[in-house]
Every structure is written in structure tokens, then in C-alpha cells.
PyMOL Python script that loads the backbone (N, CA, C, O; Angstrom):
from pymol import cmd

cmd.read_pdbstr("""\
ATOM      1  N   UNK A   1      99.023 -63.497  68.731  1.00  0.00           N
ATOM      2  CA  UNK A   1      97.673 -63.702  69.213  1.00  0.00           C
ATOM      3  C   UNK A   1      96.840 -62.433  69.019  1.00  0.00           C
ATOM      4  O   UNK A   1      95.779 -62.436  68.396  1.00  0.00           O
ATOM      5  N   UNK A   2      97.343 -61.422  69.548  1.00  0.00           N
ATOM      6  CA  UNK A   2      96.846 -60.013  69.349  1.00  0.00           C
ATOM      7  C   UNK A   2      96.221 -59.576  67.460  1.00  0.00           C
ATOM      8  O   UNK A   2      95.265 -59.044  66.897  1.00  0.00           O
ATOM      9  N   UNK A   3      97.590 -60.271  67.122  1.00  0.00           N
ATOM     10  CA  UNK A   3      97.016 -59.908  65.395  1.00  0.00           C
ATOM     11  C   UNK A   3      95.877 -61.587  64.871  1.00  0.00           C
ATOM     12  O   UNK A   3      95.618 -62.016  63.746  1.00  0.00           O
ATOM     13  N   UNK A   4      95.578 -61.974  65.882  1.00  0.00           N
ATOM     14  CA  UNK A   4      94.696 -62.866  64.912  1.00  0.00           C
ATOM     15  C   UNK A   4      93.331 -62.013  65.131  1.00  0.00           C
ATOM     16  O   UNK A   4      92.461 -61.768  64.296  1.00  0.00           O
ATOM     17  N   UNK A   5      93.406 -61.583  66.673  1.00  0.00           N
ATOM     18  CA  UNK A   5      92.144 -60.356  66.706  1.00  0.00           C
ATOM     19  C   UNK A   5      91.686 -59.848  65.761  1.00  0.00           C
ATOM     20  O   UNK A   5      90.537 -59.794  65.321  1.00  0.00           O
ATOM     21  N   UNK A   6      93.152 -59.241  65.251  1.00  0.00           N
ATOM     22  CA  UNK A   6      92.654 -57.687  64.517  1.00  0.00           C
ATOM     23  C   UNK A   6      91.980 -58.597  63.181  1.00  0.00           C
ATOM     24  O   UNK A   6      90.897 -58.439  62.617  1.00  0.00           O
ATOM     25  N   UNK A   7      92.888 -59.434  62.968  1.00  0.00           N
ATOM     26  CA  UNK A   7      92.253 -60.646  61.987  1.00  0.00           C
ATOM     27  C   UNK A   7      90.691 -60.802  61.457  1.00  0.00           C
ATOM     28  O   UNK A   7      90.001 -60.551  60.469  1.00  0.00           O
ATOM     29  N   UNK A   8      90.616 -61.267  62.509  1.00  0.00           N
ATOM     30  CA  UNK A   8      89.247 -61.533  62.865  1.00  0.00           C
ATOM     31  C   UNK A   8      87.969 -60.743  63.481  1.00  0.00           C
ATOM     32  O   UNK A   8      86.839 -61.221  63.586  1.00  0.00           O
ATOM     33  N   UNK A   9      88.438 -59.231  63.929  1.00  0.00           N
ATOM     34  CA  UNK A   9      87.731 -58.462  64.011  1.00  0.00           C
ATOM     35  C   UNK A   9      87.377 -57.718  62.342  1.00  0.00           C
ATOM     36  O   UNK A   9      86.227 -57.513  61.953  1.00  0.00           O
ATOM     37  N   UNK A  10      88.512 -57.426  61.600  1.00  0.00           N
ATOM     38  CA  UNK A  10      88.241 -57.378  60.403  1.00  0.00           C
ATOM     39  C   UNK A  10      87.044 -58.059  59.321  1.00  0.00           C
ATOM     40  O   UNK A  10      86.199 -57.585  58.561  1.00  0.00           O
ATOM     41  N   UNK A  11      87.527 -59.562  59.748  1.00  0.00           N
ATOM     42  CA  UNK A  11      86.588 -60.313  58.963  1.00  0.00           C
ATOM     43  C   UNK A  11      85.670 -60.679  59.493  1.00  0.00           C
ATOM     44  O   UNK A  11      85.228 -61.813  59.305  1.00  0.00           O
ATOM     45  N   UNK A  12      85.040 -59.672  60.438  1.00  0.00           N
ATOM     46  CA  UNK A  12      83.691 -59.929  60.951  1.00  0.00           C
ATOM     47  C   UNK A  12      82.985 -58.443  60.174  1.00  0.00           C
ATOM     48  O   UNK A  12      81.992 -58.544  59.452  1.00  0.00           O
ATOM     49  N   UNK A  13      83.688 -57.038  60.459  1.00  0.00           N
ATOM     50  CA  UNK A  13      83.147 -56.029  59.257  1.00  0.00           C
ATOM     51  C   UNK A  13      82.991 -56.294  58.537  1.00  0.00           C
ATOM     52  O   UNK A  13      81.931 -55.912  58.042  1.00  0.00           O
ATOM     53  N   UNK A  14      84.065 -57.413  57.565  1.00  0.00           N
ATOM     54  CA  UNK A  14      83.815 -57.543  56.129  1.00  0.00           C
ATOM     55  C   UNK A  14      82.337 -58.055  56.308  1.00  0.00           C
ATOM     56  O   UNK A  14      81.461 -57.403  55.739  1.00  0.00           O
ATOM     57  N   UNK A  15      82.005 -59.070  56.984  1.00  0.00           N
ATOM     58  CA  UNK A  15      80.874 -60.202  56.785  1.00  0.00           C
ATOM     59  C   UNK A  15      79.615 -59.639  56.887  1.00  0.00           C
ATOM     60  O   UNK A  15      78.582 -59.910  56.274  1.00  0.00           O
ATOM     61  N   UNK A  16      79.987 -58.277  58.313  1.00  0.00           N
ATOM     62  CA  UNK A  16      78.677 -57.542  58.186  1.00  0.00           C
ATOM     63  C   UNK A  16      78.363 -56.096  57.030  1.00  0.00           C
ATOM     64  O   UNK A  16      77.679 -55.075  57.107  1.00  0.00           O
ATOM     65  N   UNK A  17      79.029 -56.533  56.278  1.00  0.00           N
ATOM     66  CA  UNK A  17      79.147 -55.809  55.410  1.00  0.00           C
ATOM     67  C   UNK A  17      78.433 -56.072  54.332  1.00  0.00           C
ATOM     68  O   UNK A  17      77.500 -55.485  53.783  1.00  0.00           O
ATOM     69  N   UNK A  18      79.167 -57.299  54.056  1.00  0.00           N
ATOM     70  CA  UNK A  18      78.325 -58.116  52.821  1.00  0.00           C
ATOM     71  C   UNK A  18      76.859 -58.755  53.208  1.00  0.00           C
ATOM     72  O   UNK A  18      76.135 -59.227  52.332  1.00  0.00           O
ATOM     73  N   UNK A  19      76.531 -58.733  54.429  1.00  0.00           N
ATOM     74  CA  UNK A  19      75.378 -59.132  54.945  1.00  0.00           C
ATOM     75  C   UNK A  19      74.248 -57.644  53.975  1.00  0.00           C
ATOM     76  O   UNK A  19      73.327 -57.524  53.168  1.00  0.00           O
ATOM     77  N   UNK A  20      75.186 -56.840  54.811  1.00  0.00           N
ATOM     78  CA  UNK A  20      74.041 -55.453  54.317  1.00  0.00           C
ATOM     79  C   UNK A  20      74.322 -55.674  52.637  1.00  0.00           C
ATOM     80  O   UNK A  20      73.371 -55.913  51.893  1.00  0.00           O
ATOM     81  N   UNK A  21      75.051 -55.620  52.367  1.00  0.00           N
ATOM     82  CA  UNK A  21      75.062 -55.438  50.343  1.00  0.00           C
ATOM     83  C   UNK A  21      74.233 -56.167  49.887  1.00  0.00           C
ATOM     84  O   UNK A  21      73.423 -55.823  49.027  1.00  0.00           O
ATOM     85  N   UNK A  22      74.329 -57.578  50.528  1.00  0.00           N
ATOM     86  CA  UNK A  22      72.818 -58.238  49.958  1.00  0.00           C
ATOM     87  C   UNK A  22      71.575 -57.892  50.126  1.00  0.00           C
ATOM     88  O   UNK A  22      70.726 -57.989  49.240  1.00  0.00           O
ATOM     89  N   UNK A  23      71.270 -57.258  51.809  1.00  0.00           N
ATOM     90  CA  UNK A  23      70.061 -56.949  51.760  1.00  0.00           C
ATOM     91  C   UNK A  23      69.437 -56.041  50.574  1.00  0.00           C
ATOM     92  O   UNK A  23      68.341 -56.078  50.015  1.00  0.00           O
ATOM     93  N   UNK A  24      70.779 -55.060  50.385  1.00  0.00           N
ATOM     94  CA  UNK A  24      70.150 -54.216  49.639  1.00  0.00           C
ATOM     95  C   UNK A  24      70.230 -54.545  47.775  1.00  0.00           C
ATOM     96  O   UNK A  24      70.230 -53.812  46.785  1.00  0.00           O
ATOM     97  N   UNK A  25      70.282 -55.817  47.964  1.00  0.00           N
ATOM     98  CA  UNK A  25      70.610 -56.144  46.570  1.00  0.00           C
ATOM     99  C   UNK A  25      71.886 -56.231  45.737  1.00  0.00           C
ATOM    100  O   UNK A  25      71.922 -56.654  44.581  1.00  0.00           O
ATOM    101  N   UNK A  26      73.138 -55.699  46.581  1.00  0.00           N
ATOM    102  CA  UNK A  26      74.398 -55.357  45.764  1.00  0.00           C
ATOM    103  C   UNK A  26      74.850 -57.175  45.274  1.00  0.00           C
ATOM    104  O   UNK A  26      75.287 -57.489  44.167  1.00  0.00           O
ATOM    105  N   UNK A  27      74.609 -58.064  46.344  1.00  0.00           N
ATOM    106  CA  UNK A  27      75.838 -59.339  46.337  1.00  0.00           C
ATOM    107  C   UNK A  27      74.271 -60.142  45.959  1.00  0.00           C
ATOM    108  O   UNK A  27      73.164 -59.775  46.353  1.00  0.00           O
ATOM    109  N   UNK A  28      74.593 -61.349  45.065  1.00  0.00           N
ATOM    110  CA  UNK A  28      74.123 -62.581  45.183  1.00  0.00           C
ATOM    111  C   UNK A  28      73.924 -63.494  46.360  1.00  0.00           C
ATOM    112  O   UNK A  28      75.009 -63.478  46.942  1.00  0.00           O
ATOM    113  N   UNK A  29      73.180 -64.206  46.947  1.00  0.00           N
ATOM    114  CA  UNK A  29      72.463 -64.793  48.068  1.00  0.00           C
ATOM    115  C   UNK A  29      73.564 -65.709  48.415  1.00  0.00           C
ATOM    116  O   UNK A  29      73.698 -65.728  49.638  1.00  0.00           O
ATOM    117  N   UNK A  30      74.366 -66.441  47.837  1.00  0.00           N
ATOM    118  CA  UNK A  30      75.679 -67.476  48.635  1.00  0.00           C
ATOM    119  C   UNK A  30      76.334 -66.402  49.061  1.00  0.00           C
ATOM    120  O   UNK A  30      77.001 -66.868  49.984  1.00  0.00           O
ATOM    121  N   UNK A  31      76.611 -65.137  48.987  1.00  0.00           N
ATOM    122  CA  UNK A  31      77.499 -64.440  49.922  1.00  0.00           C
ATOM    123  C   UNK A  31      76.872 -63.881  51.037  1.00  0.00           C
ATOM    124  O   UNK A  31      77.603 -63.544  51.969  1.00  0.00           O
ATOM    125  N   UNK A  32      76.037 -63.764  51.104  1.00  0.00           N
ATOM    126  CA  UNK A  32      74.952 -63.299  52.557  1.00  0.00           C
ATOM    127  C   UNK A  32      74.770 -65.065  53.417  1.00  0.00           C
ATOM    128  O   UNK A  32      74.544 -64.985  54.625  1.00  0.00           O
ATOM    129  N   UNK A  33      74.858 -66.415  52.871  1.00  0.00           N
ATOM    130  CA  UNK A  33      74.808 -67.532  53.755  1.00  0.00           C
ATOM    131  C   UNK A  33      76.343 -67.162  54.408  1.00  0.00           C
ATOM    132  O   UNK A  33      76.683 -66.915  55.565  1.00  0.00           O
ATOM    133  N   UNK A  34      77.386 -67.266  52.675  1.00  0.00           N
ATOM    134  CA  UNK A  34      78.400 -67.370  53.339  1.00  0.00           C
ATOM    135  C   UNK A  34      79.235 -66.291  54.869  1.00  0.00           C
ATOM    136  O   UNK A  34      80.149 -66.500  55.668  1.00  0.00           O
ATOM    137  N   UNK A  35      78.370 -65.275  54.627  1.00  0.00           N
ATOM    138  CA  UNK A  35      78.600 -64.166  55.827  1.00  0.00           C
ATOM    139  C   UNK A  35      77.981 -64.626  57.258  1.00  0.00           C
ATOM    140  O   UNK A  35      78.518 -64.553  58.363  1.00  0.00           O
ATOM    141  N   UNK A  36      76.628 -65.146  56.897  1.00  0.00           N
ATOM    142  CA  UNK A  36      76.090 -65.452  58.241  1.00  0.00           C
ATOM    143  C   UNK A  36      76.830 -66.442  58.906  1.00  0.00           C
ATOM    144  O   UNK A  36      77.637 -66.229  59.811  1.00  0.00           O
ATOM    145  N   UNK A  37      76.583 -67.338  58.513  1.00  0.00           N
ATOM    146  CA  UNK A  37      77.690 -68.521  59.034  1.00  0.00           C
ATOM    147  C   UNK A  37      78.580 -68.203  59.428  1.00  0.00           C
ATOM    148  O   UNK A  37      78.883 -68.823  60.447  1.00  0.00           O
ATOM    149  N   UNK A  38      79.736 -66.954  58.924  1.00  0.00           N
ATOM    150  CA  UNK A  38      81.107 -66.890  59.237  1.00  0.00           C
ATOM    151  C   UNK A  38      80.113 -66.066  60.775  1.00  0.00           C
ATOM    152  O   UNK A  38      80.472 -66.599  61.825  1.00  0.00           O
ATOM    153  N   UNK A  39      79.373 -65.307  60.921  1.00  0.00           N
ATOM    154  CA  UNK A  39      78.675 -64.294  61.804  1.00  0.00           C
ATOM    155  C   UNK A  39      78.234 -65.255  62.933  1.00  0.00           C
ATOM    156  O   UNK A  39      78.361 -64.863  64.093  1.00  0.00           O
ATOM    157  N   UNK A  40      77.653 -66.660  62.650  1.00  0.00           N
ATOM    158  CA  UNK A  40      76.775 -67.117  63.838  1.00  0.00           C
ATOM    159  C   UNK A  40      78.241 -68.288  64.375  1.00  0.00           C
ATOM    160  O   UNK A  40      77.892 -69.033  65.291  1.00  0.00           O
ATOM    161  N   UNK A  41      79.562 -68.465  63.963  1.00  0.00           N
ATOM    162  CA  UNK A  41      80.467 -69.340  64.064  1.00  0.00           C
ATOM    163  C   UNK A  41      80.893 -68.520  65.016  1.00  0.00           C
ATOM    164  O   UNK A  41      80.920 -69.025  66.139  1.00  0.00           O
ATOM    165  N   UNK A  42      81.216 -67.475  64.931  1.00  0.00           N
ATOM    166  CA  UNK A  42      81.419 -66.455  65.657  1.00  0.00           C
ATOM    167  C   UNK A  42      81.303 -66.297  66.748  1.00  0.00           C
ATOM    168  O   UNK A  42      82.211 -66.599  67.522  1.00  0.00           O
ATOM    169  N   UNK A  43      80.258 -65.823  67.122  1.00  0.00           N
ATOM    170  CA  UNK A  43      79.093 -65.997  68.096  1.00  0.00           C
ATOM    171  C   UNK A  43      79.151 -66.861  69.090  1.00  0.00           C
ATOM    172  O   UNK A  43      79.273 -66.598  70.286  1.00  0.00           O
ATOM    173  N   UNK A  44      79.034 -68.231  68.424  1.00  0.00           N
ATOM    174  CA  UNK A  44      78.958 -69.353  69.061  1.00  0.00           C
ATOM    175  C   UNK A  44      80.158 -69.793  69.613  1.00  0.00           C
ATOM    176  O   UNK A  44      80.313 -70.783  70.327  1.00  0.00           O
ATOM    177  N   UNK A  45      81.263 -68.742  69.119  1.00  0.00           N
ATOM    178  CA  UNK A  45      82.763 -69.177  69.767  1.00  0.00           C
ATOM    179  C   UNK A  45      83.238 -68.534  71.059  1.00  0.00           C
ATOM    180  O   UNK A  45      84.260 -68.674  71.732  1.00  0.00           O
ATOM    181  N   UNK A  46      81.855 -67.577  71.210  1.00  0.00           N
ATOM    182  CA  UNK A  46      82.661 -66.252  72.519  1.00  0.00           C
ATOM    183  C   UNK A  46      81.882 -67.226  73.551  1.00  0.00           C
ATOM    184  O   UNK A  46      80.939 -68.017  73.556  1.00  0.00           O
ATOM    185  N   UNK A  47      83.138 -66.522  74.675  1.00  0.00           N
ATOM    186  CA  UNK A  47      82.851 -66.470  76.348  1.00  0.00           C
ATOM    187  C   UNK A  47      81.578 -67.098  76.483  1.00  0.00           C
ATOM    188  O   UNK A  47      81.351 -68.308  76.461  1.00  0.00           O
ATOM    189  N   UNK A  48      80.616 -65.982  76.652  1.00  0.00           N
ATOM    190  CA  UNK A  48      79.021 -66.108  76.907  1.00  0.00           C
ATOM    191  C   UNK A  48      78.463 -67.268  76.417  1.00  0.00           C
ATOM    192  O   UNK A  48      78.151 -68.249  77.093  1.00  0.00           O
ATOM    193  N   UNK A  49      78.356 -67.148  75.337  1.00  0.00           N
ATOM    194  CA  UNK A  49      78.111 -68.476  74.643  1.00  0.00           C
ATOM    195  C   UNK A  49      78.300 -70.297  74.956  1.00  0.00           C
ATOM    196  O   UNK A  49      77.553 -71.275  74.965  1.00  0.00           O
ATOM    197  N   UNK A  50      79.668 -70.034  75.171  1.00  0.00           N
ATOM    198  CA  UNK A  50      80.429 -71.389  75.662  1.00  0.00           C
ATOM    199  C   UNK A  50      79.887 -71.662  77.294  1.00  0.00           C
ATOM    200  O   UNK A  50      79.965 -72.820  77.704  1.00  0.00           O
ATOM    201  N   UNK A  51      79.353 -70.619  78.199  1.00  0.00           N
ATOM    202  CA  UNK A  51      79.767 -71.006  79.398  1.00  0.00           C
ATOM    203  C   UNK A  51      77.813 -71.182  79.427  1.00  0.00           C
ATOM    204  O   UNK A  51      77.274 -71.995  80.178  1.00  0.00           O
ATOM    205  N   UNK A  52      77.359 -70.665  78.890  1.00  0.00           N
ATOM    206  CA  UNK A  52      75.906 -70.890  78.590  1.00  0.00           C
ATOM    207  C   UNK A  52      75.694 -72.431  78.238  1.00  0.00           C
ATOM    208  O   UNK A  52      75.043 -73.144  79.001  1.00  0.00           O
ATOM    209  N   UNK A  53      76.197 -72.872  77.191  1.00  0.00           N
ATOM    210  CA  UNK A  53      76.232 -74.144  76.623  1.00  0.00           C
ATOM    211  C   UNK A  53      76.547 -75.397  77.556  1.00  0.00           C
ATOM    212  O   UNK A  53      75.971 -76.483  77.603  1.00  0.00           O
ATOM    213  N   UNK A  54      77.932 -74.789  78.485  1.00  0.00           N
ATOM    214  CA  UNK A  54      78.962 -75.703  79.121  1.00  0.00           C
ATOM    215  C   UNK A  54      77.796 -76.599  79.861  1.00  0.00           C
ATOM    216  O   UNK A  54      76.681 -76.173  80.160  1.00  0.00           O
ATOM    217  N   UNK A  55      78.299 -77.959  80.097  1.00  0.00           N
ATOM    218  CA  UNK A  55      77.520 -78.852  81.063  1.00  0.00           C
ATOM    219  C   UNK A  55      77.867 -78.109  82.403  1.00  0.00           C
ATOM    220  O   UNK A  55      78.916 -77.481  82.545  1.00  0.00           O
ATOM    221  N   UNK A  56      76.684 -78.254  83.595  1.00  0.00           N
ATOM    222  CA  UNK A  56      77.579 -78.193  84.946  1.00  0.00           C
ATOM    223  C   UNK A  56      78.587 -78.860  85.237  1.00  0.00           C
ATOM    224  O   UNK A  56      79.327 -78.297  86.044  1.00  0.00           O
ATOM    225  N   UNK A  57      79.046 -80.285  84.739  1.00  0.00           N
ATOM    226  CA  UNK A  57      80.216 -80.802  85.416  1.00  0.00           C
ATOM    227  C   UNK A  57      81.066 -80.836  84.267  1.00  0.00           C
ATOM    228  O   UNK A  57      82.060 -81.562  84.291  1.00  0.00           O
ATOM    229  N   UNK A  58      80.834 -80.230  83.393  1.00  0.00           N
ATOM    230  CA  UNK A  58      82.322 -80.247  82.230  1.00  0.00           C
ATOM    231  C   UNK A  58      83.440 -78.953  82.616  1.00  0.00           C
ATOM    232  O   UNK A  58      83.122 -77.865  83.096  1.00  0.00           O
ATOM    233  N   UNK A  59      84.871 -79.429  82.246  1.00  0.00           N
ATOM    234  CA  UNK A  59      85.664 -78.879  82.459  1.00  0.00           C
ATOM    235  C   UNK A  59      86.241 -78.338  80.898  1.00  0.00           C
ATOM    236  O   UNK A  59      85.980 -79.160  80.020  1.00  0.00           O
ATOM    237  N   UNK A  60      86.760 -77.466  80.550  1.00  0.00           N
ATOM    238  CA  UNK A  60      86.902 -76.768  79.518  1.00  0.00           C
ATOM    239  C   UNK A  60      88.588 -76.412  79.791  1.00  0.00           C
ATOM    240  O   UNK A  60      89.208 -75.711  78.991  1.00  0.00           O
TER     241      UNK A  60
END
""", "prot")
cmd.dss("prot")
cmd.show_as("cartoon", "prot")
cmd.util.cbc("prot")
cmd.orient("prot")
């Protein structure tokens, strides 16, 4: 569990990574969607997010 973290903390640098290379012109535009998406999936998967979303009477 611990190493899917590191996993996935990784491939969130990578993403903001390639986010910036595009801005600055390095990557073609499907790799800056494909980063955001992996960036806003993300996002939308933490804590905060979920309990923001949650109905009052849903159980999780």
C-alpha cells in the first residue's frame, strides 16, 4: 500500500511536469490534456474532496 503512494506520488511530478513542458512549448498539447486529467482524477480522489461531494446521508 505504502509503495502504491510512492507510485503515485511520482506520477503526479511526472504530470506536473509535463504540464509545465507544454506550457513552455517542449510537449505537444495531448500530453498537457493527458497530464491534467491524470492531475484533476487526482484531486477528485482525496479526503477533502470526497467528503465535500458526500451526500449527508450517504455512507462511504
Amino acid at each position: 500500500m505504502i509503495q502504491d503512494e510512492h507510485i503515485k506520488q511520482a506520477i503526479d511530478g511526472l504530470s506536473i511536469g509535463t504540464i509545465f513542458a507544454t506550457l513552455v512549448g517542449w510537449l505537444p498539447t495531448i500530453a498537457a490534456i493527458a497530464s491534467l486529467m491524470w492531475s484533476l482524477i487526482r484531486i477528485y480522489e482525496t479526503k477533502t474532496v470526497q467528503k465535500f461531494l458526500r451526500k449527508p446521508n450517504a455512507k462511504l
